[in-house]
N, C-alpha and C positions, 0 to 999 in steps of 0.2 A: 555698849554705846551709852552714854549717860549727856541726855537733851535733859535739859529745862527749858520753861516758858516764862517769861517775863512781860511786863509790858514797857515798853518803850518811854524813855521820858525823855527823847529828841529823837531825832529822824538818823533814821539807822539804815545801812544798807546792808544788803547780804555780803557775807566775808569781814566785816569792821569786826577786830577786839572789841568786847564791852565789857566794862564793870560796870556793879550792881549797886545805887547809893542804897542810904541808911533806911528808906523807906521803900526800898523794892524793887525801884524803878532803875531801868538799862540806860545805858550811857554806851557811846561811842569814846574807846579810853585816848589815853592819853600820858606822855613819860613825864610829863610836867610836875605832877601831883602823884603824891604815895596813893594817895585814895584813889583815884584815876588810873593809875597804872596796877592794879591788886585787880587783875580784869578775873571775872566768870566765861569767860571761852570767845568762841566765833558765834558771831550770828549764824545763823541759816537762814533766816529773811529778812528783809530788809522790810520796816515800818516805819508809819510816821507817829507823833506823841498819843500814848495814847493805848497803840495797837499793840496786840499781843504777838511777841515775836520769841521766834526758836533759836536754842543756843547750845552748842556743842562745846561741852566740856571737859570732852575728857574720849575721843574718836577721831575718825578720819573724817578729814574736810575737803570736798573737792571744791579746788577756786580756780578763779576766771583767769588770777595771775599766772606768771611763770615763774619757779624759782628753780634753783637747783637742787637735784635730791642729795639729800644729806645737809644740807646748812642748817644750822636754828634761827630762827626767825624771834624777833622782837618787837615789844609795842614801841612805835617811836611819835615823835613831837607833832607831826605834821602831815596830811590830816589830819583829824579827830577817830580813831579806830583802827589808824593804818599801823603797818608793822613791817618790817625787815631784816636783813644781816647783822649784824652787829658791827662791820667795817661799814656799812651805810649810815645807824643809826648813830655811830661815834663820830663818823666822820663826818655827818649832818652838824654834832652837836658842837664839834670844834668851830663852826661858820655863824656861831650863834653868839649873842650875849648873854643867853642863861647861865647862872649859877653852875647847873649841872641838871641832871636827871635820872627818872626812876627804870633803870632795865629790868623788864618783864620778859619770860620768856613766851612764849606764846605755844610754839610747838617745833617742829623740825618738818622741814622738807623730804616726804618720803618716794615723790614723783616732779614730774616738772609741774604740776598743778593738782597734788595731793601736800595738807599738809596733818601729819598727825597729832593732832592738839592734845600741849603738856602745859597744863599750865603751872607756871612758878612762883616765886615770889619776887616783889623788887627789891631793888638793890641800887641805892646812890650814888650814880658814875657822873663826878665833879670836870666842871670844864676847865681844861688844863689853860685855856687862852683868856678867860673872863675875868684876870684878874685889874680892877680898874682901880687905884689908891690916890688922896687926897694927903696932905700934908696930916690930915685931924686923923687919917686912919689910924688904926693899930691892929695888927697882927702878929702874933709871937715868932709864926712862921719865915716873916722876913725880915731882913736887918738892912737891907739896901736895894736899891735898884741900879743896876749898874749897864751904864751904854756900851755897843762895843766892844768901845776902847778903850774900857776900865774905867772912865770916868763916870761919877755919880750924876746924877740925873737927878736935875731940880727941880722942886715941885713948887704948884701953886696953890694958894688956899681955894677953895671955894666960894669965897664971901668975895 
């Protein structure tokens, strides 16, 4: 079983992903940011700024959630610490306007409320719906927008 102790540098609950910034301190993570989603495990306690709290990185975690056993679980956008499926955390990402986001693994579902924490690295999963273009864009990737029923689709400037 491999705990560390950190101290808190926001309010944390028991079971949030955290990563660890440049100076030490526990974060409640997040897919938003490479550095935010590069999480050091589960809490085990939940603190406020400040407090010294417990972090599983690399064991079993028993939580209050319910998942199913055998799924992996990932950090996702919303909350700040939460994590899920990956059909949750895609399909959250496609109702969004971000760019895209960092997929972390976090661990796998070994019970309905065990999860075996792995942690991974992230990896840049692009939102297939966010694309928004302006006459002034450029992308090499696209050469038209097309309505339909074949017809181009006119743009306006910005200005």
């Amino acid at each position: 079983m491999a705990i560390v102790s950190l101290r808190a540098g926001a309010t944390i609950s028991a079971g949030d992903s955290v990563w660890v910034s440049s100076v030490g301190l526990a974060y409640p993570s997040s897919a938003l940011a490479e550095d935010q989603a590069t999480i050091a495990g589960v809490a085990i306690d939940g603190g406020a700024v400040g407090d010294l709290i417990r972090i599983n990185n690399d064991a079993i975690y028993d939580s209050t959630a319910s998942y199913t056993p055998g799924e992996l679980l990932y950090v996702d956008v919303s909350p700040s610490g939460s994590y899920r499926n990956y059909v949750e955390v895609a399909s959250g990402l496609a109702l969004t306007s971000y760019a895209g986001l960092y997929i972390t693994e976090v661990g796998r579902a070994v019970t309905t409320n065990k999860i075996n924490v792995e942690v991974g690295r992230p990896t840049f999963l692009v939102n297939p719906t966010s694309i928004f273009l302006l006459e002034s864009s450029s992308d090499p990737l696209l050469d038209a927008i097309l309505q339909e029923d074949g017809t181009t689709i006119k743009t306006e400037s910005a200005l």
